[in-house]
C-alpha positions as CSV (number, residue, x, y, z in Angstrom):
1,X,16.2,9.8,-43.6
2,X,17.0,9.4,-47.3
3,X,17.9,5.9,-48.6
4,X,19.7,5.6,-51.8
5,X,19.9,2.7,-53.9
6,X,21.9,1.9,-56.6
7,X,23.1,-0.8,-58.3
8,X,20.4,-1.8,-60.9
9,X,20.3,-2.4,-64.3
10,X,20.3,-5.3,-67.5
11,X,22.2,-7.9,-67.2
12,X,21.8,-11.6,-69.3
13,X,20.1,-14.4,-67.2
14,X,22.4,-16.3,-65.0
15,X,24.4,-13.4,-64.3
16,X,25.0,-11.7,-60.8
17,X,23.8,-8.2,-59.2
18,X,24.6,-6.6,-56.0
19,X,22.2,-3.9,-54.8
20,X,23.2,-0.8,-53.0
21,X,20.8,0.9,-50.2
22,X,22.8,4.2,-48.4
23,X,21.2,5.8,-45.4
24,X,21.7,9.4,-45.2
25,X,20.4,11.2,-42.0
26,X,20.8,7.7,-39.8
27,X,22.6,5.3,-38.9
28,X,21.4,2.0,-40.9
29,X,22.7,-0.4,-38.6
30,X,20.0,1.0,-35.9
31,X,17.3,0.1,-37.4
32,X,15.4,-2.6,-36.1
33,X,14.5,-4.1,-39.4
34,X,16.0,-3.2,-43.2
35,X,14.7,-5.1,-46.2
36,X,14.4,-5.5,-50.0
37,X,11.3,-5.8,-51.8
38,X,10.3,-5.6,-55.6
39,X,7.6,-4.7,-57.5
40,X,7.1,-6.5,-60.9
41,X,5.1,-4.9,-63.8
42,X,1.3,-5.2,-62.9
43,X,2.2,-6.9,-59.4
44,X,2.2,-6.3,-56.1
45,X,5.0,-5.3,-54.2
46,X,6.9,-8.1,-52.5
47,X,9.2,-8.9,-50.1
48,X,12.6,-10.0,-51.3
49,X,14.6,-10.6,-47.7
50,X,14.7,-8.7,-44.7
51,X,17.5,-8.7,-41.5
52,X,16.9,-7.6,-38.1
53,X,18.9,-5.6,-35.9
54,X,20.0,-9.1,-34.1
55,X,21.4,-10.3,-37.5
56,X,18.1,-12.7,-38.0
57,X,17.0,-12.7,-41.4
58,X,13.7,-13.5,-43.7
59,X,13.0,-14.2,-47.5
60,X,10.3,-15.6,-49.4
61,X,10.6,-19.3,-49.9
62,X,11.3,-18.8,-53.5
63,X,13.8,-16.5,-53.2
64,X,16.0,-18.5,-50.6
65,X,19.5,-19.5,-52.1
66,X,19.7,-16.8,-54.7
67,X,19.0,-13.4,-52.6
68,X,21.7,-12.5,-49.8
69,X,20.9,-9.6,-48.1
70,X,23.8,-7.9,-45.3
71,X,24.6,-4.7,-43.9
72,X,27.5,-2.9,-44.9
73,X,28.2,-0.4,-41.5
74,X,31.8,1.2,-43.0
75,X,28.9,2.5,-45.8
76,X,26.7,2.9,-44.0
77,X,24.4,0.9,-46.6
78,X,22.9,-2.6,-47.0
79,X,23.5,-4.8,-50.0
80,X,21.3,-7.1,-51.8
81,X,23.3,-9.5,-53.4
82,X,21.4,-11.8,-56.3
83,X,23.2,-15.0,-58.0
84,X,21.4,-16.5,-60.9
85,X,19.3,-14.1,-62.3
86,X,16.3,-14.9,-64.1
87,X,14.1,-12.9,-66.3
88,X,11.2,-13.4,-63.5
89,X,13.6,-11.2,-61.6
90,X,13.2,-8.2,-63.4
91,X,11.5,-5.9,-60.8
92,X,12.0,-2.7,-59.4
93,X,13.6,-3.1,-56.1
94,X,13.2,-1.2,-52.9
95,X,15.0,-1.1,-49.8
96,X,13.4,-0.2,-46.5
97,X,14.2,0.7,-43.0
98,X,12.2,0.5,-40.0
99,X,12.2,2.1,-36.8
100,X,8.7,2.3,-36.1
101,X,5.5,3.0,-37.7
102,X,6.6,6.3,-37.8
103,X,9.9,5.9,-38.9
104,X,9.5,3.5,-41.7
105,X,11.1,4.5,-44.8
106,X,12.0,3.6,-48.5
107,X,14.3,4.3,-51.2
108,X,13.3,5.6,-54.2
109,X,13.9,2.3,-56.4
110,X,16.3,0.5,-59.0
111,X,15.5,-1.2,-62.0
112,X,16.5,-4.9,-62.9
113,X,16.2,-5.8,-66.1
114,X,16.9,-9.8,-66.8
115,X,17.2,-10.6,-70.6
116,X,16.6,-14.2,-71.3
């Protein structure tokens, strides 16, 4: 399974980004859980928001109200959609998708850059 993202970029705060995560190999809607995470320079990896196969979905308390995450099944993709960006937001961002522990997979990244 490859998992391609796209989407990224700079953009000025308060501005709006959707993220893009294609599956190629599977079918994305299959998979029990698909998330976003982001990694900060000099932090750990995080997890931005997360939706289960049953539609149920998870995001950090300080993340809620500006992250959307969805599927998209005519793309075959999820989306990450952000609303008023911050420069704290400027991360690398990953999607995921998990099967199991041995089908657990992520995309190779996309940069978000936030100028204040």
């Amino acid at each position: 399974v490859q998992l391609v993202e796209s989407g990224g970029g700079l953009v000025q705060a308060g501005g709006s980004l959707t993220l893009s995560c294609a599956a190629v190999g599977a079918r994305i809607g299959s998979a029990a859980v698909v998330s976003w995470y982001r990694q900060a320079p000099g932090k750990q990896r995080e997890l931005v928001a997360s939706v289960t196969q049953g539609g149920r979905t998870n995001s950090a308390d300080s993340m809620k109200g500006r992250f959307a995450i969805s599927r998209d099944a005519a793309q075959n993709a999820m989306l990450l959609q952000i609303d008023s960006l911050k420069p704290e937001d400027t991360a690398v961002y990953y999607c995921n998708t998990f099967w199991s522990d041995e089908h657990n997979f992520w995309g190779q990244g996309t940069q978000v850059t936030v100028s204040s």
